[in-house]
C-alpha positions in Angstrom: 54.8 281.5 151.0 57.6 282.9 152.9 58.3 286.1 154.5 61.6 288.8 155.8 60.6 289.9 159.1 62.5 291.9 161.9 63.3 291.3 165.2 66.3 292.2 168.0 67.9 294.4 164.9 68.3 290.9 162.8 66.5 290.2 159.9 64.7 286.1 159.3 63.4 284.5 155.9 60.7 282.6 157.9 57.7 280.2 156.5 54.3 278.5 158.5 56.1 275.3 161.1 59.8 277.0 161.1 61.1 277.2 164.2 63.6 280.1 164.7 66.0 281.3 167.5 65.8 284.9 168.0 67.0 287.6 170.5 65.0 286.9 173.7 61.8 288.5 173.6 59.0 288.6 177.0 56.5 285.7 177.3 55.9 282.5 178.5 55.3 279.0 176.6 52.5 278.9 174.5 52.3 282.4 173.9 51.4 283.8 170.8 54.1 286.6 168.9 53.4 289.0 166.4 56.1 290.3 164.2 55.0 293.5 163.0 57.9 294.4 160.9 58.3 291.8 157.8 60.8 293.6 155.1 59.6 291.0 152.5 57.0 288.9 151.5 57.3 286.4 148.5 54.5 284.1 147.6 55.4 281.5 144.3 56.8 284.3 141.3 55.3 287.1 143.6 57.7 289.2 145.7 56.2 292.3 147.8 59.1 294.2 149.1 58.1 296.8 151.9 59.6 300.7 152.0 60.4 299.9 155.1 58.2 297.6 155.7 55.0 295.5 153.8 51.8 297.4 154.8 49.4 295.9 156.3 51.5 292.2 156.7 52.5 290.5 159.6 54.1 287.1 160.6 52.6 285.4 164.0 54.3 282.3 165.8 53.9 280.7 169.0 56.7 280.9 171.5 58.2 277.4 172.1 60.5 277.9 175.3 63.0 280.6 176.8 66.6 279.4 176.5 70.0 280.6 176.3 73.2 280.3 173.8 75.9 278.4 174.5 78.5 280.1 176.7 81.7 282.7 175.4 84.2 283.3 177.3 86.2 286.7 176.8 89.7 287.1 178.3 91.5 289.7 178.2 95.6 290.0 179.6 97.7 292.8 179.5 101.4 292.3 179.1 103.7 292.9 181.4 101.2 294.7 183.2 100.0 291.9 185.8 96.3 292.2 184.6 94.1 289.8 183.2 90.4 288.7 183.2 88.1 286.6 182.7 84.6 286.9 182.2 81.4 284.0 181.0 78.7 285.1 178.8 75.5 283.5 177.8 73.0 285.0 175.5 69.2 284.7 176.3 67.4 283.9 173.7 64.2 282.4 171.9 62.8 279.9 170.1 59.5 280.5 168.0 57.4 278.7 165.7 56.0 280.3 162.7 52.3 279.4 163.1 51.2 281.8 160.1 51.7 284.5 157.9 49.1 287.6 157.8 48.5 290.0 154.7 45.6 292.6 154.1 45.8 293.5 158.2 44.4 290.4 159.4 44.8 288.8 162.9 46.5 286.0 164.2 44.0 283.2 164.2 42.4 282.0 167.7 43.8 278.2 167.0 47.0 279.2 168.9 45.2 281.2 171.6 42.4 278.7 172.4 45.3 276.3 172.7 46.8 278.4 175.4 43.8 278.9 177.2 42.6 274.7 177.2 46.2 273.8 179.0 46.0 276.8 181.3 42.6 275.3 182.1 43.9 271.4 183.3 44.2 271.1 187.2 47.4 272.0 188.0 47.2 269.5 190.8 48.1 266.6 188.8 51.4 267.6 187.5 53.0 267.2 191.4 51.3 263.8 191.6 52.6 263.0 188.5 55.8 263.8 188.3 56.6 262.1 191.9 55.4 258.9 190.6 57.5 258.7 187.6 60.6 260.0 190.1 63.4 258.1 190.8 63.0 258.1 194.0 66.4 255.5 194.8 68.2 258.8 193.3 69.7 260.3 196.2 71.8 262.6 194.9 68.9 265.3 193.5 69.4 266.3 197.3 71.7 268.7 197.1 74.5 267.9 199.5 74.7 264.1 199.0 77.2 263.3 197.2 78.6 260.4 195.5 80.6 259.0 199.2 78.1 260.2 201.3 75.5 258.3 199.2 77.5 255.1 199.2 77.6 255.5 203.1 73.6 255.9 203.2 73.1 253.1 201.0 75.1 251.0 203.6 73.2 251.9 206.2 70.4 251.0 204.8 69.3 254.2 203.3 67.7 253.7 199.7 65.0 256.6 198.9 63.3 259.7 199.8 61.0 258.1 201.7 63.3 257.0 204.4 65.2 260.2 204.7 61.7 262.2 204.7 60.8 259.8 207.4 63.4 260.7 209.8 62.9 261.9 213.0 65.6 263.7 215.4 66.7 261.0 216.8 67.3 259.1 213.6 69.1 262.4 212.6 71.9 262.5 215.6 72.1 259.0 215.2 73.2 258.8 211.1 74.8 262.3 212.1 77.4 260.7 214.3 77.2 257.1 212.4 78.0 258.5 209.2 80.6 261.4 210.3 78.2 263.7 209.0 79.1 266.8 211.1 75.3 268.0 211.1 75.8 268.4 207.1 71.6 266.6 207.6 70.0 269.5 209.2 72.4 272.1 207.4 71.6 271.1 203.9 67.7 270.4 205.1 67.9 266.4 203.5 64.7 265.8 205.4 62.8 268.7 203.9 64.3 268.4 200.4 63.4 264.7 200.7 59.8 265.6 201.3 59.4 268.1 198.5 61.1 265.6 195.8 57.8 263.5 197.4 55.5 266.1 196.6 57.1 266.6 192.8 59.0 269.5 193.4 62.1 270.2 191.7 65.4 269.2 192.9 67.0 272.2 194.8 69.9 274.1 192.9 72.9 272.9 193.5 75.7 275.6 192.9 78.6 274.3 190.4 82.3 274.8 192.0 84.4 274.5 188.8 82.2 277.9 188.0 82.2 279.1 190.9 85.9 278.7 191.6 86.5 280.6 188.3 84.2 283.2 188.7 82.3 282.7 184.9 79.0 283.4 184.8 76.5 279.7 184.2 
């Protein structure tokens, strides 16, 4: 069974385990969509097409993750006009998987939703735990500001994992500050707080991308 539905003013020939990419729509992993507006149905020799729409039909799917297209960049110059410019684009978007689809006005089944409601239900204390364990935690560059020569310089000193730069005290600070050359880049940057969150199985900080920065595109 397959059906047309509507969605972000495109149309989709969708059937149960597809996974499409649509216009970005509000939710969260694990959520369950409801496309109200299916154009067609079509079951074996059967086809149902709606005027607008198929009464009483509709298409659900769970929403797999929130992600984004791959960048276009638009530039525009004028001649002989000493104008030009540049500008990034990325589209946000969604990808959902067609769980099942619903004639005669009937309801998404609760298979989806009592999935949902099981994994919001683990501890959530676990996943830190868990995560910091299968770390890298040699990896010094996910602290943002160590770089690949600064890292060679730590690693010379002796300095090896997060554990040792979360361990630091103020002295140990000044001292690899004026060792290194570092020109207080340790308490700028926060290494020994960053290095204690990694611990904890936090995410790495951000770290902002020159090239893109330098040319003003959007990430």
């Amino acid at each position: 069974m397959f059906a047309v539905i509507k969605t972000g003013g495109k149309q989709y020939r969708v059937a149960a385990e597809d996974v499409i990419t649509i216009e970005r729509l509000a939710g969260e992993p694990g959520d369950v969509i409801t496309f109200a507006e299916v154009l067609m149905l079509g079951n074996g020799s059967t086809t149902e097409v709606g005027a607008p729409f198929v009464a009483g039909a509709a298409v659900a799917g769970e929403l797999v993750e929130q992600a984004r297209g791959p960048k276009v960049i638009a530039f525009k110059k004028r001649r002989r006009q000493n104008s030009k410019r540049k500008r990034g684009h990325r589209q946000d978007l969604t990808r959902v998987r067609i769980t099942e689809i619903l004639t005669g006005g009937a309801k998404p089944s609760a298979k989806a939703k009592a999935a949902k409601s099981a994994k919001a239900a683990e501890p959530a204390a676990d996943a830190a735990p868990e995560a910091a364990a299968t770390a890298d935690h040699g990896n010094l560059s996910l602290i943002a500001g160590i770089g690949p020569t600064i890292e060679k310089k730590l690693r010379a000193a002796g300095i090896t994992n997060w554990e040792a730069i979360a361990a630091w005290t103020e002295a140990d600070i000044e001292k690899y500050d004026a060792e290194l050359n570092l020109r207080g880049r340790i308490t700028r940057d926060e290494w020994v707080e960053q290095a204690k969150e990694l611990l904890a199985g936090k995410p790495p900080r951000a770290k902002i991308d020159q090239s893109e920065q330098a040319s003003g595109e959007d990430r």
